[in-house]
N, C-alpha and C positions, 0 to 999 in steps of 0.2 A: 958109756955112762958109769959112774961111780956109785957102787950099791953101800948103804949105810947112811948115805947122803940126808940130811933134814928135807922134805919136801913139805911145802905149803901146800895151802889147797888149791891153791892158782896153780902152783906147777903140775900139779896130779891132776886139775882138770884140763892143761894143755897135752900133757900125754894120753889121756883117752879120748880127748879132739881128733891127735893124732891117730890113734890105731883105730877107730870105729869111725863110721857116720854119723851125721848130727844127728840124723833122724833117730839111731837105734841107743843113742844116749838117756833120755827121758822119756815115761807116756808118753803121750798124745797130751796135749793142752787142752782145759776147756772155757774158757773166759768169758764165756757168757750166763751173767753170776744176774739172778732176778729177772731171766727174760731177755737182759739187755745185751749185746754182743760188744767187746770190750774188745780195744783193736789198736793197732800201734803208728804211726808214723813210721818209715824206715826205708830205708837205712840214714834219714834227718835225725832220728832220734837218737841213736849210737855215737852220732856224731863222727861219722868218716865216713863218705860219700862215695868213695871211691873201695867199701867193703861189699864182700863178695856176698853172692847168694847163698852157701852154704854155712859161714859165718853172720850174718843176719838171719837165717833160720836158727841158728845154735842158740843166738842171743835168742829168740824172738820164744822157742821152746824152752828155755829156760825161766823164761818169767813168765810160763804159764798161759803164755796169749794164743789166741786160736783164731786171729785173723791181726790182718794188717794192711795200711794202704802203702802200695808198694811205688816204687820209683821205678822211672824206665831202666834207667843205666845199667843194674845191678844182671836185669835180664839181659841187655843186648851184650855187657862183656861175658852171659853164658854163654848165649852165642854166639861170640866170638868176633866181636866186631875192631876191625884194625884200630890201635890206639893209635894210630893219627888221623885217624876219623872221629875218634870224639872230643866234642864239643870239649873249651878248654873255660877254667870258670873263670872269673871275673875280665880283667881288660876290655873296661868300657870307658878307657879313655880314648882320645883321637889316635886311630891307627893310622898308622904311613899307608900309601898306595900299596907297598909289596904286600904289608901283613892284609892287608883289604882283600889283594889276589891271591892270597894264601887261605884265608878263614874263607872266601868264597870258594875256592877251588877245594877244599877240605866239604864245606855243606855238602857241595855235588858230589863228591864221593862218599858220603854218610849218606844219601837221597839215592842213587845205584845199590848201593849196598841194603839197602833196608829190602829195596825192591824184590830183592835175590831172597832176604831170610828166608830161612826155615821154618814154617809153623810147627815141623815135629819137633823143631828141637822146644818151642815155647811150650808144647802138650808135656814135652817131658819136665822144664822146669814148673809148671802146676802141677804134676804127679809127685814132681820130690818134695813140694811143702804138703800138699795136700793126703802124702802117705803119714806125713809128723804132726799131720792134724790141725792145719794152719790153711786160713781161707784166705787168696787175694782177693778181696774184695772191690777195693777203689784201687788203678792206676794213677799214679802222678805226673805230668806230661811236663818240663821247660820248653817253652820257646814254640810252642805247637802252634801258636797264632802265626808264625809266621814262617810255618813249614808249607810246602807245596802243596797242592789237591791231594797227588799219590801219595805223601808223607801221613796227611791225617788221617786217610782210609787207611794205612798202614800201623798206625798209633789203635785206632776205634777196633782192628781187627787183631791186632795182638793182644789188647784189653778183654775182648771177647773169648779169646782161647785160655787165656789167662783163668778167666774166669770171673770177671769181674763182673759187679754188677753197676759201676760205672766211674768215669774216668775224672781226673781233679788236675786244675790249673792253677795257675796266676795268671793272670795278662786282663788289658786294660776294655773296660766295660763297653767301649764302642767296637770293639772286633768281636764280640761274642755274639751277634747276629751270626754270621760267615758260619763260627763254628756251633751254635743251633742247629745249621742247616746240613751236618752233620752229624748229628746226634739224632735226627730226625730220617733219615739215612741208616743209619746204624741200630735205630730205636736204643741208644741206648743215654740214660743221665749224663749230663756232662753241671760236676759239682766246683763253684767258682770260690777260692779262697779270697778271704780278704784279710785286712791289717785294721790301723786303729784310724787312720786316714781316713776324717769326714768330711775334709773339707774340696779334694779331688772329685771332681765330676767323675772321672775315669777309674778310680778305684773303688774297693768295695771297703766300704766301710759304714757308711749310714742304711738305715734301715732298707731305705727306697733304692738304693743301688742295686740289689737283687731283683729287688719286682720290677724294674725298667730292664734289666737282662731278659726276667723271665716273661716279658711280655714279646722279645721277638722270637720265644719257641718255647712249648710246650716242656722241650729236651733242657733246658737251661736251669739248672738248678742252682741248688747252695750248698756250700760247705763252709761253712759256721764255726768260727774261731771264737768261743766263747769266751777265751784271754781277753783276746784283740775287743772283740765287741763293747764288755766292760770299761776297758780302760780307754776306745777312743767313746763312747755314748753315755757313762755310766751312771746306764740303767739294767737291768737286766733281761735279756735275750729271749725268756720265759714263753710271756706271750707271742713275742714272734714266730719262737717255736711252733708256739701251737697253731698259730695263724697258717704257715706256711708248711708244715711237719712232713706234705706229700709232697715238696718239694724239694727236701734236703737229704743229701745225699750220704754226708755223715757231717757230726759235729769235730772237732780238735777241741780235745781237756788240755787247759794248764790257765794258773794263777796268774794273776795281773792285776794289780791296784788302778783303782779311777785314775783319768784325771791323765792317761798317756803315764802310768805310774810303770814300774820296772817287774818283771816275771819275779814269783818268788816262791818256794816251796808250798806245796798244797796246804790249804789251809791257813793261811798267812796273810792272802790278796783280799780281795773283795768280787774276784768271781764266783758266780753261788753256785759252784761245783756238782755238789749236794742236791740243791733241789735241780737242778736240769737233770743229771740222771736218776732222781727219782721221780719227777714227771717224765722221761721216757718210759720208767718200769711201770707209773700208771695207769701212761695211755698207751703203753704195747707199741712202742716206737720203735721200727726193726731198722732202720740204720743204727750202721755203727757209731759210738762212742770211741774216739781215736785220740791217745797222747799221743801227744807234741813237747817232747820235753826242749824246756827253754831256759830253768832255771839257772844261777850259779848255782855250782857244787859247791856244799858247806865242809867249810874244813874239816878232815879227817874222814870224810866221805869216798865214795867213789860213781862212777855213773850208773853202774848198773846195781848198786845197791838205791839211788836214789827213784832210779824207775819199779824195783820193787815196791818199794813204800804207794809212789804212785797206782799202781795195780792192785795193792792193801788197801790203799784209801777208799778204791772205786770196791771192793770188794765187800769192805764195812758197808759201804752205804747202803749200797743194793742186797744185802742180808742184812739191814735194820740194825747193826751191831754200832753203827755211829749216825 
């Protein structure tokens, strides 16, 4: 290294990345500001899915946050799972017969493998967020509708050690009986994302798509895009809220205009941001409040300056300052 050198503060905070641990960088986080427990999407939110658990925590303590809903992925390459065993994203186009026996014969050895994990090693990565003052609280599952029997008692039971208080999907409204019937099993929430999609039987997007889920189990909850909701019903989610409030698991913040309108900086759309989480601080709503950042970055920005703002906003709100 060349001493004299101009260092930015990007590079002076990639050099103490390097010689310390994330955890011994900053506090402890406490981002439950009015009651309400303030939480993140991630590693969706960073925007690289394929970032590690100790940088996800680095970001995730730096902006303050003291929980987050977490992705599988991040844990399973903690430990250690062979990267031709994991799932590969997109190509859902028509596969030829080899790659068919290629992506099948990869499952089966992702479905062996899972079987073998280590739960100390999962005990140990909720010690290393939860030394940095960071709660997993929701797990994020892909494609778990149409993993094995053993796969999702393996998914329910890593969620548990984890720490969670309960796990979050996507997949389509007629397979959420099956997985009800473990959640029922597990005793533990299982909270269904949805999009703006009202016109799909199968998706969650209109009001009643949830309560027909949650009518084949107790265990079937919601997790409430309060974006999406807006912009595919736009009306606001308020009283559903409160209708359904012991069933939802956590909300997703982010801006969205009526009308299937485009994400856009907080404050900007027509989601009412504002009053959803200050009817959580009123009626003492202890699920989380989770960003989902979706927005474009405004020029001369960056990401992780804009999810600050994001975290300032929810911060205003819930100490009355906005």
């Amino acid at each position: 290294m060349k001493y004299g050198m101009n260092l930015t503060r990007r590079d002076l905070g990639k050099l103490a990345l390097a010689s310390l641990p994330a955890a011994t960088l900053l506090a402890k986080p406490n981002s439950k500001f009015g009651g309400v427990q303030l939480g993140i999407n991630v590693p969706y939110s960073y925007k690289d899915m394929a970032m590690s658990a100790d940088e996800i925590l680095s970001k995730t303590v730096g902006l303050g946050l003291s929980a987050v809903e977490l992705r599988l992925q991040p844990v399973e390459a903690f430990l250690g799972v062979p990267t031709e065993l994991v799932p590969k994203r997109g190509g859902r186009g028509q596969l030829t017969p080899e790659q068919q026996a290629e992506r099948k014969a990869a499952a089966e050895g992702l479905r062996k493998w899972r079987m073998s994990a280590s739960m100390d090693k999962v005990k140990e990565f909720r010690r290393k967020y939860e030394d940095s003052g960071v709660l997993i609280e929701i797990v994020k599952f892909d494609g778990i509708d149409a993993m094995a029997d053993d796969e999702v008692d393996y998914c329910f039971t890593v969620a548990k050690v984890l720490g969670a208080k309960a796990i979050s999907c996507e997949i389509p409204l007629s397979r959420t009986e099956r997985l009800g019937k473990f959640g029922e099993k597990h005793k533990m929430m299982i909270g269904y994302h949805g999009h703006a999609n009202v016109t799909s039987p199968e998706a969650f997007g209109r009001p009643d798509s949830w309560e027909r889920s949650m009518a084949f189990s107790r265990y079937n909850g919601i997790n409430l895009d309060i974006g999406h909701f807006i912009a595919g019903n736009g009306f606001s989610p308020a009283e559903y809220i409160q209708k359904h409030h012991d069933r939802i698991t956590h909300i997703h913040l982010k801006d969205r205009k009526k009308n299937n309108g485009p994400n856009v900086p907080w404050g900007q759309g027509d989601t009412p941001i504002k009053e959803i989480l200050q009817l959580m601080q009123k009626e003492k709503y202890r699920f989380q409040a989770t960003i989902e950042f979706e927005y474009p970055i405004p020029e001369g920005s960056d990401l992780m300056t804009e999810l600050g703002k994001c975290v300032e906003y929810c911060k205003n709100v819930l100490s009355g300052k906005s």
